[in-house]
C-alpha positions in Angstrom: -35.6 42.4 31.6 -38.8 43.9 32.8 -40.9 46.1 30.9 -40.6 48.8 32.5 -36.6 49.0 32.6 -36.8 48.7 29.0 -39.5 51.6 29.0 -36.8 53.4 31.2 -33.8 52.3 28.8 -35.9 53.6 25.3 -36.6 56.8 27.4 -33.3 57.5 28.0 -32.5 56.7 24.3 -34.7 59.1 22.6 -33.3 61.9 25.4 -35.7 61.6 28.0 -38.4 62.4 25.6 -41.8 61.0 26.0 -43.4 62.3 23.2 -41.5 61.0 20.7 -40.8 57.8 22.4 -44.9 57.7 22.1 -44.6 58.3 18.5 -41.8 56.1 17.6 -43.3 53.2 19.5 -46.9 53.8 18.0 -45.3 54.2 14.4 -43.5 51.4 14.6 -45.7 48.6 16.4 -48.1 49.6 13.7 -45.6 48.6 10.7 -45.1 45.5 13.0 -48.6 44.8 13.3 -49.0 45.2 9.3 -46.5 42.5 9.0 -42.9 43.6 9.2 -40.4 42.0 11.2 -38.9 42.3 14.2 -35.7 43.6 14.3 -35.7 42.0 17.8 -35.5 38.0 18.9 -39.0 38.2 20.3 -41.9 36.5 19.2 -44.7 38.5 17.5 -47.6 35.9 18.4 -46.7 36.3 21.8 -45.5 39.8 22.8 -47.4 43.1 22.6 -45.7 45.1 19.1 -45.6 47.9 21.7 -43.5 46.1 24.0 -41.8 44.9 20.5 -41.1 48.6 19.7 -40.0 49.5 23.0 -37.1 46.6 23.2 -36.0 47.8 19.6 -35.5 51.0 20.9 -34.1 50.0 23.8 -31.2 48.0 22.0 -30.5 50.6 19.6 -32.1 48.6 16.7 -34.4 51.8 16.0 -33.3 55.1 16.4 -35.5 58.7 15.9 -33.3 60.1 13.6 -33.0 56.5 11.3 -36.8 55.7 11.8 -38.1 59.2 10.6 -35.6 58.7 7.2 -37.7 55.3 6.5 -41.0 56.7 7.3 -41.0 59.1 4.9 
């Protein structure tokens, strides 16, 4: 799947939202970059953590409600 249709699909997950798809995927691709791991089958050494974030959302690995609980 492209990018962008998995932009489109985390979109839609977090209600059409941008702002806190922004968040989310920033707050998250930072954990990934400070060494946790994927929740995805992706490989971190050769995939953006961005694009990471963005699949996890995508496939319902990460959701706003469950991410903001572990963040805090």
């Amino acid at each position: 799947m492209r990018v962008e249709q998995i932009a489109a699909k985390a979109l839609k997950k977090m209600k059409n939202d941008r702002y806190k798809l922004a968040l989310v995927v920033a707050k998250r691709a930072e954990e990934l970059a400070n060494g946790a791991e994927a929740l995805v089958d992706l490989d971190k050494n050769k995939n953006k953590f961005t694009d990471i974030a963005l699949y996890e959302i995508a496939e319902d690995k990460i959701t706003l409600e469950g991410f903001i609980e572990t963040s805090k």
